[in-house]
N, C-alpha and C positions, 0 to 999 in steps of 0.2 A: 656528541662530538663530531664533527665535520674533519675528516681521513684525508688530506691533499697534496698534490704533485705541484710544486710552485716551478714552474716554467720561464725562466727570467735571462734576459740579456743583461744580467747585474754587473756594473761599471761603469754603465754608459752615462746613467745618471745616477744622483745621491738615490733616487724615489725607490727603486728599487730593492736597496739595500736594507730601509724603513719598512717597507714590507716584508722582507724577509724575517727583520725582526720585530715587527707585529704578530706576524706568525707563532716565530717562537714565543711571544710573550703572553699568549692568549691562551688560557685554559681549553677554550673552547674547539681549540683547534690541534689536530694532531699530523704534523707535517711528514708524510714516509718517504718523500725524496725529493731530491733539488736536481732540476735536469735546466743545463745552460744551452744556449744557442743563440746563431749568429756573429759569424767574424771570430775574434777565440775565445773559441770555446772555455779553452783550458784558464788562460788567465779569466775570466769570468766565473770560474772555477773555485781558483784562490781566491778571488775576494767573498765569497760565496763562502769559505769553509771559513773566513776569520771571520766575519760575520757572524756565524752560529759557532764559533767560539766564545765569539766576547758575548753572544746571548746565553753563556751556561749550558751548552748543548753539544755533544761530541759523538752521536750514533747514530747521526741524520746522513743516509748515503747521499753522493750527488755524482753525478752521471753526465759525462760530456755529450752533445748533442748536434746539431748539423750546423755547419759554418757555413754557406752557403743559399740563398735565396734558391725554395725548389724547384727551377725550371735553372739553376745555376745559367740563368742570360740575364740577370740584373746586378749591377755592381753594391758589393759593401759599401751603403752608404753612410755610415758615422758609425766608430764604437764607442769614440768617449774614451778608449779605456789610456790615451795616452796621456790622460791629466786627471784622470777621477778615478781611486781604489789603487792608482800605482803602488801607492805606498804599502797595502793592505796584500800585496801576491805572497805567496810563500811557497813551502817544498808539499803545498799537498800532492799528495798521488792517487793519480787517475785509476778508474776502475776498467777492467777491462769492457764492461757491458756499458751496449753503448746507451745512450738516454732512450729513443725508438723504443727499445728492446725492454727498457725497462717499465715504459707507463702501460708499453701493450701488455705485458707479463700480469700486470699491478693492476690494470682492470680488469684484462679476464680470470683473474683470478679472486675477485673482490666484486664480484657485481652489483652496481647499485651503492656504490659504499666510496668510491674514490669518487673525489672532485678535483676536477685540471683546474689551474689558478695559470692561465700562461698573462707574462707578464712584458710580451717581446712580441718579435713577428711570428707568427704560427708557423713555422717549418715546421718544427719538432711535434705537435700535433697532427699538423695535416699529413706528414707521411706516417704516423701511424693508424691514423683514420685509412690512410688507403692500404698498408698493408692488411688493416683488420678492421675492417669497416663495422664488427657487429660491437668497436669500443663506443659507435653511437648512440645504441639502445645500453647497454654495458656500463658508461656512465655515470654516476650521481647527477652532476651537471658539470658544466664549463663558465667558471666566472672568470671572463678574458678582461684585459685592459686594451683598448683598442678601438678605432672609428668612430668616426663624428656621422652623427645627422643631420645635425642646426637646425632641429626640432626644438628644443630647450629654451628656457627666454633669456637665457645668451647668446639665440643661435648665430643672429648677423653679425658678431664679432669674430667668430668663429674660423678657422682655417675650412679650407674645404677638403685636407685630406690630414689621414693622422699619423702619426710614425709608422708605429709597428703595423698598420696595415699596407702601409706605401712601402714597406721595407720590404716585403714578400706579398703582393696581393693574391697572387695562384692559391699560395697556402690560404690565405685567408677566406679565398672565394671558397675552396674544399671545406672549411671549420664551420662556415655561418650555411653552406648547404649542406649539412650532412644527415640533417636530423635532428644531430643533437640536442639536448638541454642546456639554451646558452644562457645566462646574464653579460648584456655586454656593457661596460663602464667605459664608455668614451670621452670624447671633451666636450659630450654637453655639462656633464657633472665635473670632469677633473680643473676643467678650468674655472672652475666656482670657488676650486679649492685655492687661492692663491695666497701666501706668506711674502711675508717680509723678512729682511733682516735681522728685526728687533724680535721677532716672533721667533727665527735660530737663537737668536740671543735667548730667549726664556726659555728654547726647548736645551741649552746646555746649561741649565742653571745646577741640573742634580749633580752635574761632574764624576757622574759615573763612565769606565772605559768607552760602555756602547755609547751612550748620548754624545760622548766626545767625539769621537768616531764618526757617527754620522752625521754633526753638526760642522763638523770639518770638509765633511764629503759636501754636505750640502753649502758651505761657504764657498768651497774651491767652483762647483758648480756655476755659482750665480756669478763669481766671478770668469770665468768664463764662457759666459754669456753676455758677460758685460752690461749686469744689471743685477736690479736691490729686490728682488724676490725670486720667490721660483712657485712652481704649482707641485700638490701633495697626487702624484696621480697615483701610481698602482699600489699605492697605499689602501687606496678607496677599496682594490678585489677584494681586499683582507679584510678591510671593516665590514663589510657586507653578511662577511660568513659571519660575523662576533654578533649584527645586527643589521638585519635585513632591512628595519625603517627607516636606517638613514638614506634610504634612496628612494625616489619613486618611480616606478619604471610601468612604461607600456609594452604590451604583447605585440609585437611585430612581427614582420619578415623581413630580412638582411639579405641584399643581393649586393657585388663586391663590382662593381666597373673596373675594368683597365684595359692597358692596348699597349703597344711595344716599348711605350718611353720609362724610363727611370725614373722611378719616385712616384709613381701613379697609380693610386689605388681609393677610388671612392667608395663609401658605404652607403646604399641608398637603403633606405628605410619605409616599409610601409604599415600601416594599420592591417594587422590583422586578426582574428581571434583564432586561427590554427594557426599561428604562427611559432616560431621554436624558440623565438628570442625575446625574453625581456631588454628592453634597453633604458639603459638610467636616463634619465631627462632633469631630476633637479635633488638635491641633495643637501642633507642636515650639515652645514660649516662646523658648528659649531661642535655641534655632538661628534664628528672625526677629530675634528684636534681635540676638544676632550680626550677622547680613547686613547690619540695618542700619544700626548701629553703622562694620563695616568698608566700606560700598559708601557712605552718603550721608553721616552724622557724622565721616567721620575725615579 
């Protein structure tokens, strides 16, 4: 059973919320805490606890985390949360300890046994990488959502920077050089994964709370977007741990490019055999929505 810290800006998009409840739906996995970060914390918070309630789950802690890009000189740029998961806030109450406090606690204390799942910009990692840099070797691994290569053979459609690493590149330069054991799931594989409308349509056909729930999140989303699909990303961290063949990944090295402007953070990628990162390059379609179709929609 794979022991993990799910690290997420949940609210921003429906994708999020899908993984949190792949999580909970997966035998194979046992979730010991939900740490939010970037912009609020807090309401990212609340839709985080409704979430693993409508999943049958109520002694999952979750831990507010850093609101702020870590070099705090780059501006909040999108939470989403003011049209997506509104509905979903409620009176949870926060813990005093802050998220930092708790992944650094949860690996030194479990070595080799926890795996980070961040699902957002790396703040909340990277500053406890630098508080306690031996959570490097201390680790299980790091299956992140985050950065493109445009190695993949979709690579030339491809953006040339990704959210969550242009949202905080500092942090993310700290995560991909630390050592660590990464898997990283970027948009060579997440944008493989694209849905349609009709495909929300089948995934609320069980009319269960959660499917309704996140089949709303993910309608509200594509409509503001102002379009008839959307893409399954940080869905992918989660499949990975249930099954590791649905991706295929090369052993790299990840170096993070940036310089003073907002929103700028590349991931350059090289061939290497000591390298610390796998990185996804192509990925089973079909076998994800299987999974999760049969573990969260049905």
């Amino acid at each position: 059973m794979s022991k993990i810290i799910l690290d997420t800006d949940i609210g921003t998009n429906a994708d999020d919320a899908v993984a949190l409840s792949l999580a909970l739906k997966s035998p194979e996995i046992e979730v010991v805490g939900v740490t939010t970060v970037y912009g609020d914390v807090l309401a990212r918070a609340q839709v985080a606890h409704q979430i693993i309630q409508l999943g049958g789950e109520s002694q999952i802690p979750i831990y507010l985390g850093i609101e702020k890009p870590l070099l705090q000189k780059r501006k909040i740029y999108w939470t989403g949360l003011e049209h997506d998961g509104a509905e979903l806030k409620d009176d949870f109450c926060k813990s005093e300890k802050h998220a930092v406090d708790f992944i650094i606690e949860t690996i030194m204390n479990n070595p080799e046994e926890i795996t980070l799942v961040p699902i957002g910009p790396l703040t909340n990692i990277a500053t406890a990488l630098i508080r306690e840099p031996k959570i490097a070797s201390y680790v299980k691994e790091i299956i992140l959502m985050g950065g493109v290569t445009r190695l993949g053979k979709n690579g030339m459609k491809l953006e040339t920077m990704e959210h969550n690493v242009k949202c905080d590149p500092e942090a993310a330069s700290v995560v991909f050089s630390s050592g660590a054991p990464i898997v990283m799931i970027g948009l060579d594989v997440t944008r493989q994964l694209i849905f349609s409308k009709e495909k929300n349509e089948e995934f609320a056909a069980s009319g269960t709370p959660l499917a309704n729930t996140l089949t709303k999140m993910i309608e509200d989303y594509m409509h503001f977007m102002n379009r008839d699909f959307s893409y399954m990303c940080d869905p992918l961290a989660i499949s990975v741990l249930v099954n590791r063949s649905l991706v295929q990944t090369k052993q790299m090295n990840v170096h993070v490019e940036y310089d003073h402007r907002d929103m700028f953070g590349l991931t350059i990628a090289e061939l290497s055999e000591n390298g610390n990162v796998q990185v996804a390059l192509e990925v089973d379609y079909d076998g994800v929505f299987e999974l999760l179709m049969n573990r969260v929609f049905s």
